[in-house]
N, C-alpha and C positions, 0 to 999 in steps of 0.2 A: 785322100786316098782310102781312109779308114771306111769313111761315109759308102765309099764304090763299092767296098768291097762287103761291106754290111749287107746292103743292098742286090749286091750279086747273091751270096747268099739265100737273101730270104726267096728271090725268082727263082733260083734254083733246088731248093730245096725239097719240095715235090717232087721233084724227079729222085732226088738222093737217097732216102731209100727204099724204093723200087729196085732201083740200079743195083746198092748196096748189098741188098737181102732180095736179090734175083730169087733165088731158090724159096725162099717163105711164102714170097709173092705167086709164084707157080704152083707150089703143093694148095697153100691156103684157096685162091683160085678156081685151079683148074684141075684140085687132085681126083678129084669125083668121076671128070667126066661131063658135069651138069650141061644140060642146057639152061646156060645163066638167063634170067631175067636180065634188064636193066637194074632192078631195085636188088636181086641178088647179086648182082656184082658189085653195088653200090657197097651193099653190107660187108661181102667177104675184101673186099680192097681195103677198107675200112678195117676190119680185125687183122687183115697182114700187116695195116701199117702198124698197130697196138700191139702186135707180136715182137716186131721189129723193135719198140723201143725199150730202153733198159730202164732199172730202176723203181722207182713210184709207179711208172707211165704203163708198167706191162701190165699185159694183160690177164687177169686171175680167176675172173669167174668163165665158167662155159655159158654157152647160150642155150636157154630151156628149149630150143624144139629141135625137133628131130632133124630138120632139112639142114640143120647144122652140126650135126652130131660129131661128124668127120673134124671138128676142128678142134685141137686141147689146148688150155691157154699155157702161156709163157712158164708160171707156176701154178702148184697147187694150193689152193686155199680151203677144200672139202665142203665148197661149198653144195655138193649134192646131199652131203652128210647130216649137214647145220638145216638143211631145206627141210630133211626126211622129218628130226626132231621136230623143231617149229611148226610143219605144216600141220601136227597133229594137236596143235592150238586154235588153229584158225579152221572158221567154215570149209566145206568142202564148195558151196556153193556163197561165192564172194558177193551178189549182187546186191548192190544199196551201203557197200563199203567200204570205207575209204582207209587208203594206205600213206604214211612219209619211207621215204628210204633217204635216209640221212646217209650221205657217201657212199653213193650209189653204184659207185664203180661200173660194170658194164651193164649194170642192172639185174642184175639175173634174180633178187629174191622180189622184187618188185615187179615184174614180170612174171614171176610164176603166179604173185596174183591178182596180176592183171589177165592172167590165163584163167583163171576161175570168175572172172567178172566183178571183181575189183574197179574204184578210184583210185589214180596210185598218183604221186606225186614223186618224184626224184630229184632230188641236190646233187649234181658234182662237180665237181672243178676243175675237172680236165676237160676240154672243149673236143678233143679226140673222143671219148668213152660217152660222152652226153651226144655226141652225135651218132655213135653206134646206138645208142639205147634211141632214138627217134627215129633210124633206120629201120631200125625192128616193127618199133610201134607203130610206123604206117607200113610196112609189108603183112602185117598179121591185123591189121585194123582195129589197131586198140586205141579209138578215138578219145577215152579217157585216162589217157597217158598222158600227164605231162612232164617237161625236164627244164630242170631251172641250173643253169652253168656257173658254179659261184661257189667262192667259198664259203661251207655254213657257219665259219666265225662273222663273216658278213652281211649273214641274211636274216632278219629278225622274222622269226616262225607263225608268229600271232598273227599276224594279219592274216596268213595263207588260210587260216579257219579252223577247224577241230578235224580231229582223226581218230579214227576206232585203232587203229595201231600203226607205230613207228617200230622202225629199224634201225639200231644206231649201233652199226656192230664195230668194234676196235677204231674208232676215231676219238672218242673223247679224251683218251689218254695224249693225244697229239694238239688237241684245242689248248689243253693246259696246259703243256709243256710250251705253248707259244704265249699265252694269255689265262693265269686263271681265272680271270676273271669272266673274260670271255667265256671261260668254261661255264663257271656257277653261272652264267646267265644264259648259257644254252638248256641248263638243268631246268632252271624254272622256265623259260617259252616251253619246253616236253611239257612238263608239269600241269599249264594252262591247256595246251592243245591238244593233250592225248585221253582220251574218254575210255577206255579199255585196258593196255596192253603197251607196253614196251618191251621188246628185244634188244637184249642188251650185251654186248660183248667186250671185253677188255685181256691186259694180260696184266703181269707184274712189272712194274718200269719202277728203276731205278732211276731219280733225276738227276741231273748237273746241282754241284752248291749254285748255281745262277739261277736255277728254277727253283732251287730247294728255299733259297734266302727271299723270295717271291710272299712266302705264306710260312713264317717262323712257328706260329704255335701249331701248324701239323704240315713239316715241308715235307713230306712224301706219302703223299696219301694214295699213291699207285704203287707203294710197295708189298703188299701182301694184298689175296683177293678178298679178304673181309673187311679191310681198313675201307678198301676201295669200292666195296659196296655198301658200304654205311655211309660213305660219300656220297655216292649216286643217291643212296634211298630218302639221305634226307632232301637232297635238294631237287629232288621230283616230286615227295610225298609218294612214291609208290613202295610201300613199307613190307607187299608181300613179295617173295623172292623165291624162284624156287631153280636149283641150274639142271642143263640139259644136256646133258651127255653125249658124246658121240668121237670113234676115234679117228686121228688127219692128224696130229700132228707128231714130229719127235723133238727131243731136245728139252725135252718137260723140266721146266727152273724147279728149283726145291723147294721153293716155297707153292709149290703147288701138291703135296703130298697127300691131299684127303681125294685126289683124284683115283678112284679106283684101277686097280693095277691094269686091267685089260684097256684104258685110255692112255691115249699120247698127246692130249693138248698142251700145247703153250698156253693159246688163248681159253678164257671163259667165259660160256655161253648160259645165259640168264633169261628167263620170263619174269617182268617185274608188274604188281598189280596193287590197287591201292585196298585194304584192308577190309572185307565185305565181302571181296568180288572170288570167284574160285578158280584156282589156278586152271583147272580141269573144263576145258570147254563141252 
């Protein structure tokens, strides 16, 4: 009986929230007006379902182009804000460049430069959000997009080739707290693959004694943001650091206090580079 009902389930579930979240499904949809394409309904059905779920699963970044401007994600993450900073690192004109976006969530910084004529390569592991981002990619014919659906504790980087810049904004503190090891060896594959430029985001995290008894001679190296970028710097060798400013958030932990008064992050946003190179593009 259990097995039946598993099974009803998972056939019915498609339908469940549609049904559920009637009203997200119609605004998201058909609030415009549009004359939907096939491949625009494909997309906005796709972002009503990633509205609709809660947790990890919602949805946090907007989508960079206009034809979707109507639609605000589930939370805010300021990811127009973190764009504005960074994009003033990178070419205005991307072509002959290539990108990682490590947790790529709906794609959005990866796609903005794949909008400038970027190689961009995406990791994530919700098979919801990795299919929105290749929705995109063939509505706007960005034939050097590609999206790999997987957790990046499981995917070893090296092979995929060299990158002029990664993005690896607030997940590494999550790789650790599962595996640090897996951490420090996600450090070094950046290290080998990244020729330019990392983006780097974290916040302060306090761990479980479970995580903390993991690594005794430094069990919380995400507890202040210097501890935890002298972690990153060693195990990437990208030694020059410089953070980028911009305010989204509130609730600002205390031990973030050199953040000038007019900012409200939680998180901190980093340009990391190896010693030679100048932060200033």
């Amino acid at each position: 009986m259990k097995i039946i009902i598993l099974n009803l389930k998972k056939l019915f579930f498609p339908l469940y929230l549609p049904i559920k979240n009637y009203q997200i499904f119609l605004i998201t949809i058909f609030g415009n007006n549009l004359k939907l394409t096939l491949q625009d309904f494909k997309i906005r059905f796709q972002v009503a379902k990633l509205l609709s779920y809660g947790d990890r699963y919602r949805m946090y970044q907007p989508i960079p182009f206009k034809e979707f401007d109507d639609i605000t994600p589930a939370r805010s993450r300021a990811c127009d804000m973190r764009w504005k900073e960074m994009s003033k690192y990178l070419p205005e004109n991307m072509e002959g460049i290539t990108v990682l976006d490590l947790g790529a969530a709906e794609g959005y910084f990866g796609l903005q430069c794949a909008k400038r004529g970027a190689k961009v390569t995406a990791i994530e592991f919700f098979p919801g959000k990795s299919r929105l981002i290749r929705l995109l990619a063939k509505k706007f014919k960005l034939d050097s997009f590609s999206v790999i659906t997987d957790d990046i504790s499981n995917v070893d980087l090296i092979p995929l080739g060299s990158f002029d810049y990664i993005f690896y904004l607030n997940i590494h503190q999550h790789i650790y707290k599962r595996s640090p090891d897996r951490a420090d060896k996600k450090l070094y594959e950046i290290s080998k693959i990244c020729k330019k430029t990392i983006f780097f985001e974290t916040r302060p995290v306090q761990f479980s004694d479970a995580v903390a008894s993991l690594r005794p001679e430094n069990p919380q190296p995400f507890q202040d943001i210097e501890t935890t970028l002298k972690y990153v710097q060693d195990g990437t060798t990208f030694d020059q650091a410089e953070e980028l400013f911009y305010n989204g958030y509130d609730s600002e932990p205390d031990n973030c206090e050199s953040i000038p008064d007019e900012y409200d992050n939680i998180y901190r946003l980093f340009i990391l580079k190896r010693s030679g190179e100048l932060l200033s593009e």
